[in-house]
C-alpha positions as CSV (number, residue, x, y, z in Angstrom):
1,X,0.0,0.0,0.0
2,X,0.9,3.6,-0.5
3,X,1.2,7.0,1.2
4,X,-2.0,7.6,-0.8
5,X,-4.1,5.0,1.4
6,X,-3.7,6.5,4.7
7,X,-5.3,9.0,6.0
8,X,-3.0,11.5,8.7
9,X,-4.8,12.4,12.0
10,X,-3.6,15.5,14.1
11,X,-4.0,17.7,16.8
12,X,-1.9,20.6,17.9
13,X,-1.4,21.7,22.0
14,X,0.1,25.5,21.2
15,X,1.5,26.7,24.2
16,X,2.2,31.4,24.0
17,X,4.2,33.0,26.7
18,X,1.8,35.9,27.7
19,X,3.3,39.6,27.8
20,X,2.9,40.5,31.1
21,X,5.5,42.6,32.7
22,X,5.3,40.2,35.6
23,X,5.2,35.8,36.4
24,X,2.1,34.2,36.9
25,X,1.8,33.6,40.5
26,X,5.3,36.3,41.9
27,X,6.6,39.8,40.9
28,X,9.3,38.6,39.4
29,X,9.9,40.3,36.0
30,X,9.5,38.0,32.2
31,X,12.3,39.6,30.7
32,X,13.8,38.0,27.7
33,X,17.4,37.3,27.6
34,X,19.2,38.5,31.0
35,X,21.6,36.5,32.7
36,X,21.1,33.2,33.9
37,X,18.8,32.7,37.5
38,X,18.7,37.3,38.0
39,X,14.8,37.3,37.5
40,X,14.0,34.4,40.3
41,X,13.0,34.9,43.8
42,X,11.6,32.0,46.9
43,X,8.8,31.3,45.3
44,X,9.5,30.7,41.5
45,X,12.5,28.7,43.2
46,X,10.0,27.0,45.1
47,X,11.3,27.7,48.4
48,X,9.4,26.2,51.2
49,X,7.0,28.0,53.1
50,X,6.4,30.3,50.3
51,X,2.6,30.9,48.9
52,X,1.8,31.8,44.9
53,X,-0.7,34.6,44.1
54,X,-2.3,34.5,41.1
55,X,-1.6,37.3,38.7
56,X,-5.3,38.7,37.7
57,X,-3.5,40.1,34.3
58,X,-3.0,36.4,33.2
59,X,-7.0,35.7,33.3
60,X,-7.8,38.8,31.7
61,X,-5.3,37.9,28.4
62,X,-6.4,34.1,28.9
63,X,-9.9,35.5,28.5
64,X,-8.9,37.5,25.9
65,X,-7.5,34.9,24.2
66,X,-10.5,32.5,24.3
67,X,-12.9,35.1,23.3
68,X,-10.8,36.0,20.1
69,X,-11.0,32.0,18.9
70,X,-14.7,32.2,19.9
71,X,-14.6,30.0,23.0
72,X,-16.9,29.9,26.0
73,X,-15.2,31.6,29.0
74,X,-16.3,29.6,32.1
75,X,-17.5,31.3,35.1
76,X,-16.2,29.3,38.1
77,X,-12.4,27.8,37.2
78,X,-9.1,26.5,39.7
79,X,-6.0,25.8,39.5
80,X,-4.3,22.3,39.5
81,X,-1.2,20.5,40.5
82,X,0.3,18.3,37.5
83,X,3.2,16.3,39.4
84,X,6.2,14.9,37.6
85,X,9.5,15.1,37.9
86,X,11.8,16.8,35.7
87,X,15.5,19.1,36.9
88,X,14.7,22.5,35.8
89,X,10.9,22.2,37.8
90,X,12.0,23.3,41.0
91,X,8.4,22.6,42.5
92,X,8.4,18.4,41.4
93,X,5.0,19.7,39.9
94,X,3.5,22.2,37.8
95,X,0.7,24.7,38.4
96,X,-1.7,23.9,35.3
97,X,-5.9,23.7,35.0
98,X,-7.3,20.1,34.2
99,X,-10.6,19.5,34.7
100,X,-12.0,23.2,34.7
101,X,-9.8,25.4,32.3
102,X,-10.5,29.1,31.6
103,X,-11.7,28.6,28.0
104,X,-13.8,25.9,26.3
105,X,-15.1,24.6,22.8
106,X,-14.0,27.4,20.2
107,X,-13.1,27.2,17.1
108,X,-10.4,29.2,14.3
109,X,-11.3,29.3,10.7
110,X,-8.3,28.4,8.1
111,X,-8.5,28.9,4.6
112,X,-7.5,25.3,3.0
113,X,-8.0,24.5,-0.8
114,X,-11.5,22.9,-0.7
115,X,-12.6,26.2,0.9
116,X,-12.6,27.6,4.5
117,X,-12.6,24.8,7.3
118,X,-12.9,25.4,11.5
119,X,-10.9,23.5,13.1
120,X,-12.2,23.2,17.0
121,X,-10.0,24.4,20.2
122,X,-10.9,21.7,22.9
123,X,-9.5,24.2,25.9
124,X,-7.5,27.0,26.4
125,X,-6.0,26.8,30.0
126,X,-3.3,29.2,31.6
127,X,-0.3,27.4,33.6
128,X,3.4,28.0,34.4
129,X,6.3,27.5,31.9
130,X,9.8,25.8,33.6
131,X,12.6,26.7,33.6
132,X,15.7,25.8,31.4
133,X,18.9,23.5,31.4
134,X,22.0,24.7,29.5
135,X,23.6,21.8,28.8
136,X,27.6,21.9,28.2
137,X,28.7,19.2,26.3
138,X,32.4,20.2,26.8
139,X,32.0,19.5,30.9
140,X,29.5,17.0,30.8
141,X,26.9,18.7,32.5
142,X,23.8,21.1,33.0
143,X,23.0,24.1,34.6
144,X,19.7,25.0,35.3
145,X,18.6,28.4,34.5
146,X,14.9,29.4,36.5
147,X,14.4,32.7,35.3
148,X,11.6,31.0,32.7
149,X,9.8,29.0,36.0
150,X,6.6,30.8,36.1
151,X,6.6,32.5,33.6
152,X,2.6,32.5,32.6
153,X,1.6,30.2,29.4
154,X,-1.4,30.1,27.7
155,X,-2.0,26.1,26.3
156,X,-4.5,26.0,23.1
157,X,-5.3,22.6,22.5
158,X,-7.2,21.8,19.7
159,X,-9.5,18.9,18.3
160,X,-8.1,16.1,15.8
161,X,-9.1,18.3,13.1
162,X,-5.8,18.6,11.2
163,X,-5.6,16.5,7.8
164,X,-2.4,18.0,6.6
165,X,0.9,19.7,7.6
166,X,-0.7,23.1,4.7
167,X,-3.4,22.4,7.5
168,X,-1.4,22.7,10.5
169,X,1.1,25.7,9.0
170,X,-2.4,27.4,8.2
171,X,-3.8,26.8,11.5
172,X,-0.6,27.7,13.5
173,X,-0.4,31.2,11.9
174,X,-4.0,32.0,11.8
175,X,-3.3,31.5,16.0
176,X,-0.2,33.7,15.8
177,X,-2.0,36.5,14.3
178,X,-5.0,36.5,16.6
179,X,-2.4,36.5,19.7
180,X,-0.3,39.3,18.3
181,X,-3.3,40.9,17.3
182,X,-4.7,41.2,21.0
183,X,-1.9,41.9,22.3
184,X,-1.4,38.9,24.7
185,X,1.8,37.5,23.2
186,X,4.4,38.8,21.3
187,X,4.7,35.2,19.5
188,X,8.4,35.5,18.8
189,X,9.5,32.2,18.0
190,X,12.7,32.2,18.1
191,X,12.6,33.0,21.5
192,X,10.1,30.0,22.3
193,X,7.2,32.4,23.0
194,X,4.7,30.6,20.5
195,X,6.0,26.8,20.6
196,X,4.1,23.7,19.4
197,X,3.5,20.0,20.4
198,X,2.2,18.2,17.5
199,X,-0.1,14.8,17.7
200,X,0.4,13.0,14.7
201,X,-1.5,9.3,14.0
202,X,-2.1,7.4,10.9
203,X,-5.2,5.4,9.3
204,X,-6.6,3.5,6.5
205,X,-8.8,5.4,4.7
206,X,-12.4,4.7,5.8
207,X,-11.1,3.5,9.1
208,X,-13.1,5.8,11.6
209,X,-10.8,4.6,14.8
210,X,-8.1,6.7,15.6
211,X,-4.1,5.2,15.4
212,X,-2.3,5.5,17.7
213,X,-0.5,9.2,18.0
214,X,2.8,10.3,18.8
215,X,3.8,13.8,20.4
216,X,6.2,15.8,19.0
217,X,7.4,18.3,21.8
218,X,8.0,22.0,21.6
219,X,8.8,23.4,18.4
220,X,9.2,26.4,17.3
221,X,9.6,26.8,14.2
222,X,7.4,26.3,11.2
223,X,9.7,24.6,8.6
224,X,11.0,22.1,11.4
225,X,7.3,21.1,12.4
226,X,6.2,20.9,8.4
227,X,9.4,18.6,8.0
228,X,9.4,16.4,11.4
229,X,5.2,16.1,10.6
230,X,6.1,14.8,7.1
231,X,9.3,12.2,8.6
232,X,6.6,10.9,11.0
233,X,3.8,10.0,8.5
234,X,6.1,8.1,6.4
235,X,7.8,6.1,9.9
236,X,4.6,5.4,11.0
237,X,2.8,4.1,7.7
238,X,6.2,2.7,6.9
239,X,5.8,0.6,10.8
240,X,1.9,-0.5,10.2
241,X,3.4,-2.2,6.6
242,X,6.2,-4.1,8.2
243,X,3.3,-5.7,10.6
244,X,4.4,-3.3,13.8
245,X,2.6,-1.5,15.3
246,X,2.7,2.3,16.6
247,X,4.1,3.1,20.2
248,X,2.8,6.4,21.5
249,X,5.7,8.0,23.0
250,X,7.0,11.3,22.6
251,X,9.6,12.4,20.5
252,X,12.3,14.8,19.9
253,X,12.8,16.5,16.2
254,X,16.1,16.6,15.2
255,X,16.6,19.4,12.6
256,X,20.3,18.2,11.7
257,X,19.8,14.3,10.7
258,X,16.0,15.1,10.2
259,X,14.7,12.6,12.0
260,X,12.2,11.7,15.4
261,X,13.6,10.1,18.6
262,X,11.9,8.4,21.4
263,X,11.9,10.6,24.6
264,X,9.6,8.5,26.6
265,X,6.3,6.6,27.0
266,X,3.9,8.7,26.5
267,X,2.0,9.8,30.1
268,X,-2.1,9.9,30.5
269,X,-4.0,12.4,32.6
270,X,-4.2,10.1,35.4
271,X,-0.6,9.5,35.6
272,X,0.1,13.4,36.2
273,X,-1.7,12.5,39.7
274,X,-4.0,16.2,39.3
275,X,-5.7,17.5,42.4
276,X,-6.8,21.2,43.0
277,X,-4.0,23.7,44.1
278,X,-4.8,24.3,48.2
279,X,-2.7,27.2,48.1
280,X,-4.3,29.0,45.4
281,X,-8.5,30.2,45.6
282,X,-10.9,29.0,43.1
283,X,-11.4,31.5,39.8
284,X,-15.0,33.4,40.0
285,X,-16.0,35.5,36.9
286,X,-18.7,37.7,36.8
287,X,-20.7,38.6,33.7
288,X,-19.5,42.1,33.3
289,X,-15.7,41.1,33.7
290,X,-16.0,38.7,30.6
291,X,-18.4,42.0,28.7
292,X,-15.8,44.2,29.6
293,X,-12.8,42.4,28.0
294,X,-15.0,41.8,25.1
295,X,-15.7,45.0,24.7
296,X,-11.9,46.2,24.6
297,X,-11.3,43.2,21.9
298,X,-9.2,45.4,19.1
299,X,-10.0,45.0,15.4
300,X,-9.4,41.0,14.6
301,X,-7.1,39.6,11.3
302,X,-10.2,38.5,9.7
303,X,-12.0,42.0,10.1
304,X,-9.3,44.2,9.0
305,X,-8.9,42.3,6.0
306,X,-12.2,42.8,5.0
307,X,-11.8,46.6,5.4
308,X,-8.7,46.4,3.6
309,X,-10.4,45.0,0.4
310,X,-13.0,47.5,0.6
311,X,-11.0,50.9,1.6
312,X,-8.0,50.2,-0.2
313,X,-8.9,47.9,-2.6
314,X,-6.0,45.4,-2.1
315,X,-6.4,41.8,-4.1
316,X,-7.2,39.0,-1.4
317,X,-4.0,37.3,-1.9
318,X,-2.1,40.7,-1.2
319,X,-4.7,41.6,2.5
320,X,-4.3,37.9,3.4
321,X,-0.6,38.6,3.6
322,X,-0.2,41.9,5.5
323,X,-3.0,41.2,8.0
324,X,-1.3,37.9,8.3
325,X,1.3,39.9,10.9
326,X,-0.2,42.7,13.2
327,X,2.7,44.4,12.6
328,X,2.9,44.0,9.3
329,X,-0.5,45.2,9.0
330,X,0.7,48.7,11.4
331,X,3.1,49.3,9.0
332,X,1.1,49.2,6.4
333,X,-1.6,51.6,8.2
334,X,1.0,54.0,9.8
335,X,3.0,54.1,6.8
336,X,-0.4,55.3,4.6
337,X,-0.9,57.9,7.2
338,X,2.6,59.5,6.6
339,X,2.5,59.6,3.0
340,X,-1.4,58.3,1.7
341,X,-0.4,56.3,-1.0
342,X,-1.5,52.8,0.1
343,X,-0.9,51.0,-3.4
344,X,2.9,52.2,-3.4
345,X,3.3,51.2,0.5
346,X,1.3,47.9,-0.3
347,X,3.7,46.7,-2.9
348,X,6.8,48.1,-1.3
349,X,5.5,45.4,1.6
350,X,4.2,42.6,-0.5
351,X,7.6,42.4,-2.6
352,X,10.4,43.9,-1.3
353,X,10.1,44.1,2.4
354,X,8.7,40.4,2.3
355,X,11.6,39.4,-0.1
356,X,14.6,40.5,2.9
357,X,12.1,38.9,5.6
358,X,12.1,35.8,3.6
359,X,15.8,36.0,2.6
360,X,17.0,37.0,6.3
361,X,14.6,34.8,8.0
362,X,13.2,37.5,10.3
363,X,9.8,38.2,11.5
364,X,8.0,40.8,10.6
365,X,8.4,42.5,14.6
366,X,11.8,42.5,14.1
367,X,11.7,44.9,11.3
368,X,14.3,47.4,12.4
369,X,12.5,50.9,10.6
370,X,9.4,52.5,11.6
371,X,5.7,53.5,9.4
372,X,7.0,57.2,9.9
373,X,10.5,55.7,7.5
374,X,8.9,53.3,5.0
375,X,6.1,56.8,4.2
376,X,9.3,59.2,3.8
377,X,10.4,56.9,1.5
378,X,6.8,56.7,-1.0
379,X,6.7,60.6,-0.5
380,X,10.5,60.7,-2.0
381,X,9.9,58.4,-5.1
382,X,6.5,60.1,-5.6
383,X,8.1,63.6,-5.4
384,X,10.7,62.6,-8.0
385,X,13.6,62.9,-5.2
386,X,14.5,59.3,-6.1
387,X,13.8,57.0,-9.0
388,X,12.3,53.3,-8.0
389,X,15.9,51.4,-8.2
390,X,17.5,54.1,-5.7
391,X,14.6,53.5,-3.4
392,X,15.4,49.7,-2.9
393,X,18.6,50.8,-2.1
394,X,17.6,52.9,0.6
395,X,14.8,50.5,1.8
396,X,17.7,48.3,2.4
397,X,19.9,50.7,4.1
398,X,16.7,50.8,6.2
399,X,17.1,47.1,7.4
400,X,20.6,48.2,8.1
401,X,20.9,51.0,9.5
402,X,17.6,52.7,10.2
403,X,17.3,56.2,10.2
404,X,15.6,59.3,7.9
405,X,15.0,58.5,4.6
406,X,16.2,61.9,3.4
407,X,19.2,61.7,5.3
408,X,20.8,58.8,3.6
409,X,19.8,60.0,0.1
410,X,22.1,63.1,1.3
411,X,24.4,61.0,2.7
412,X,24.6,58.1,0.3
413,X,24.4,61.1,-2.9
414,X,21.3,59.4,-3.8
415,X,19.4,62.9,-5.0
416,X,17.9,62.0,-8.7
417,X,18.5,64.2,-11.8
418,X,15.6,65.6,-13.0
419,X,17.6,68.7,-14.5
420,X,16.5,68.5,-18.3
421,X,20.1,69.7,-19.3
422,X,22.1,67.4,-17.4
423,X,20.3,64.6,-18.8
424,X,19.9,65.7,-22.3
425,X,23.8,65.2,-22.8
426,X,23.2,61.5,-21.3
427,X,21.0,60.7,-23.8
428,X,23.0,62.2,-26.4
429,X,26.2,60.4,-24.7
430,X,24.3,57.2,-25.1
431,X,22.7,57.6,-28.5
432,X,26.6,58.0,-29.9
433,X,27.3,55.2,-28.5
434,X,25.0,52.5,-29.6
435,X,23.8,53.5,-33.2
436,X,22.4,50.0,-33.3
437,X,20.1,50.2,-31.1
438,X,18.8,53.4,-32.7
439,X,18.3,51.5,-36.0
440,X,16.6,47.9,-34.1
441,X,13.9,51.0,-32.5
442,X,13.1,52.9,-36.1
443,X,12.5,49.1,-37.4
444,X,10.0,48.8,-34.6
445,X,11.8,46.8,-32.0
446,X,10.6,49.1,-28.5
447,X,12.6,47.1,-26.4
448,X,15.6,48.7,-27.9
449,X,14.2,51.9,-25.9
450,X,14.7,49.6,-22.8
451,X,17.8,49.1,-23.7
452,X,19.1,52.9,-24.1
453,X,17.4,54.0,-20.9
454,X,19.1,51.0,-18.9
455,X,22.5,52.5,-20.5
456,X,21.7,56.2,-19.4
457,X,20.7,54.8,-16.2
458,X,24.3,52.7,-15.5
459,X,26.0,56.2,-17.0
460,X,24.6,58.2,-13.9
461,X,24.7,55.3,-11.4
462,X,20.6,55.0,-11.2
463,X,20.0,58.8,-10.3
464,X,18.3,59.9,-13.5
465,X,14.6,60.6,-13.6
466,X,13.8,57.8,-15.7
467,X,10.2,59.3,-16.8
468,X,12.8,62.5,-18.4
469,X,15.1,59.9,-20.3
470,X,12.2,58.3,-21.9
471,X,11.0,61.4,-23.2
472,X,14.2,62.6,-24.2
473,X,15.4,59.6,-25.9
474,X,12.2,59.9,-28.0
475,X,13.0,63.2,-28.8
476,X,16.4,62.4,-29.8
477,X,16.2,59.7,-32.1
C-alpha cells in the first residue's frame, strides 16, 4: 500500500508565553534574555513555606485569548497540580488547569483549498512555563537556569481536526496573528514564546478509529514542524506495513539528521496525579468582567482584511498577507498615514520588504524601521527625489541602519537628476554610442528603448529621472 491510502490524523497543543511585565503567581519580571537565575526569587524557586498569588492580568489575556478564537469563557475555574519530575521544575509539579480550564469549545477558521474549514480548540487553560537547562557538552553537564519557572503560558489545545501539515502551518499562523493581534503574546518564535507540540496518527482510509498518536514536543519553528510532521507520517505508515505497530511516546525532532527520537512513554491524565492547588482560591467570573474584556477586543485579522479589500482595494492574496502579521499590517496603516499612497506602500510590503524577511529569515516585529521611514520613502519616489531602483537601495539601508530617509539619500548622494540639461547630454552620450540600437527602434523593436534607458541609467549610477530619459530619448532619435 501507499502513502496515498492513509489517512493522517492531528492535533496541535500550542503553548504562548503571555506579555505580562510580571510571572504568573510572583513579581518577578519576564524579561527575555538576562543572565542566567537574575529574574528568580523564593517562590518561582520553590522555596518552602512560600505561597503563589495569582496574577489577575494572566485571566484577563487568557480570557482575551479565548474570546478571540470564539470559546466559552467559564465562570467558576481552579488551578491544579500536575506532578512529575523533571530538573529544571523546582516545584516536582506544575501549576496547570485540568478538569475546569478558563476557555472551552472554540473554534479558528483556516483557509485550506477545498474552501474555508474550522478547526475546533478543545480548551484554552493558563499554567506555568519551567525553567531551562543549558547543557555543556564540553563539561558533561547542565545548569539550570529558573528565570523561565513561572513565567505564565497560555495552552490551546485543539481537536483532531488537522488532515495536513498546509493544514497545520495554516492553523498555526491564523493562532499567531490573533495572539499578536490582541496583544497577549508577542509570538516570537525564536525565543520560544509561541512553541508547538504536534499529535500525529495514521489510518486507513475509511477506518473511523483513531491510530495510535505520537507527540512531538516543543517546536518552534514552522519549517521544522512541516518537516518532522512529514518524517513521521512516512515512519509510522512505513511501521503498520512491516506488521508493527505504533508506540505512543514522545519524541524529539532533530533538525540536523532530520529525523524523530523516542523521549519516553507517553503519560495519561491520570498519571500526572492532578488535584486542586490548596494554596491557590478558586477563579469566579462575573458577567460584566467577561463583557468588559469583550468589549476592549481590538479589530481581529479576519476584520481588518475585509476593510482592507474595501477601503484600499487590495487583491485578497495581497490583504491575506499583510493582515497575516499585526505588525505588518501597522506598518502598512501608519506608513499610509505618513504619506497616503496605500498602493505604493502595499507593494513596497508585499515584494520587497517580504523578499529580505524571507531571505533574512526575520519576522516581521523584528523589522528594524518604523511607518513614519517606510512613508518618507513613497513621498520621495512620488516627489521625483528618487527614482524606484535608488529607493530599494535605501529601503535596504533601512534594514541596516535605520534612520531618515532623506538623510541617507544626502548622505549616500542618492538625489535624482531631473535637470533637463544634465540629462539631455546623457541621452546624447548614449545615442553615440549604440547607433544599433537606434536602428533595431526605427524598425520597430521598443525594447531597444529599454535598452538605451538601462544605458543612461548605468551612465549616472541609477540617479536619472527615468520618466525624463524616456522622453528625451524619443525626442532624440
Amino acid at each position: 500500500m501507499s502513502r496515498e491510502d492513509y489517512e493522517v490524523v492531528m492535533g496541535l497543543e500550542v503553548h504562548s508565553e503571555l506579555s505580562t511585565k510580571t510571572k504568573i503567581f510572583c513579581s518577578c519580571p519576564t524579561k527575555f534574555g538576562a543572565a542566567p537565575n537574575t529574574q528568580v526569587c523564593p517562590i518561582c524557586m520553590a522555596m518552602p513555606g512560600t505561597l503563589p498569588v495569582l496574577n489577575e492580568k494572566v485571566v484577563e489575556y487568557a480570557v482575551k485569548a479565548g474570546l478571540a478564537t470564539n470559546c466559552e469563557i467559564s465562570r467558576d475555574s481552579k488551578n491544579d497540580r500536575k506532578n512529575y519530575f523533571y530538573p529544571d521544575l523546582p516545584k516536582a509539579y506544575q501549576i496547570s488547569q485540568y478538569d475546569k480550564p478558563l476557555c472551552e469549545h472554540g473554534y479558528v477558521e483556516i483557509n485550506t483549498k477545498e474552501g474555508k474549514k474550522k478547526i475546533r480548540i478543545t480548551r484554552i487553560h493558563i499554567e506555568e512555563d519551567a525553567g531551562k537547562l543549558n547543557h555543556d557538552e564540553f563539561a558533561g553537564g547542565s545548569l539550570v537556569d529558573l528565570n523561565r519557572a513561572g513565567v505564565p503560558l497560555i495552552e490551546i489545545v485543539s481537536e483532531p481536526d488537522l488532515r495536513s501539515t498546509e493544514e497545520v502551518e495554516e492553523y498555526l499562523k491564523k493562532l499567531k496573528s490573533i495572539l499578536e493581534y490582541i496583544e497577549v503574546s508577542d509570538c516570537k518564535m525564536q525565543e520560544g514564546s509561541f512553541r508547538a507540540d504536534v499529535n500525529v496518527s495514521v489510518r486507513k482510509k475509511g477506518d473511523t478509529k483513531l491510530g495510535t498518536r505520537t507527540e512531538m514536543k516543543n517546536m518552534n519553528s514552522f519549517r521544522s514542524i512541516t518537516r518532522a510532521i512529514e518524517y513521521e507520517i512516512d515512519r509510522q505508515i512505513d511501521v503498520i506495513e512491516d506488521g508493527g505497530k505504533v508506540e505512543q511516546e514522545t519524541l524529539r525532532w532533530d533538525d540536523v539528521s532530520g529525523k524523530t527520537f523516542s523521549m519516553r512513554d507517553k503519560e495519561d491524565a491520570q498519571d500526572y496525579r492532578y488535584f486542586p492547588d490548596p494554596d491557590l482560591v478558586a477563579i469566579k467570573l462575573s458577567e460584566e468582567y467577561i463583557e468588559n474584556i469583550k468589549k476592549g477586543l481590538p479589530e481581529l485579522p479576519e476584520s481588518r482584511k475585509e476593510r482592507y479589500l474595501k477601503e484600499y482595494n487590495l487583491s485578497e492574496k495581497d490583504a491575506n498577507i499583510i493582515t497575516a502579521s499585526k505588525y505588518l499590517s501597522d506598518l502598512f496603516e501608519g506608513a499610509i498615514k505618513v504619506c497616503n499612497n496605500p498602493k505604493a506602500v502595499n507593494n513596497w510590503i508585499i515584494s520587497d520588504i517580504s523578499r529580505i524577511l524571507n531571505e533574512t529569515e526575520m519576522e516581521p516585529i523584528e523589522i528594524p524601521f518604523d511607518s513614519n521611514q517606510l512613508g518618507k520613502l513613497v513621498i520621495l519616489i512620488d516627489k521625483g527625489t528618487i527614482s524606484s531602483s535608488i529607493g530599494k537601495k535605501v529601503l535596504e539601508e533601512l534594514f541596516e541602519n535605520p534612520r531618515d530617509p532623506e538623510e541617507i539619500i544626502k548622505e549616500k548622494g542618492w538625489i535624482q537628476i531631473s535637470d533637463e540639461g544634465a540629462i539631455r547630454e546623457v541621452v546624447k552620450k548614449v545615442l553615440e554610442a549604440n547607433p544599433k540600437s537606434i536602428a533595431d527602434y526605427k524598425a520597430g523593436k521598443d525594447k531597444a528603448l529599454g535598452f538605451l534607458v538601462g544605458q543612461a541609467m548605468k551612465e549616472t549610477k541609477g540617479k536619472a529621472n527615468p520618466q525624463m530619459l524616456n522622453k528625451l530619448f524619443l525626442e532624440e532619435m
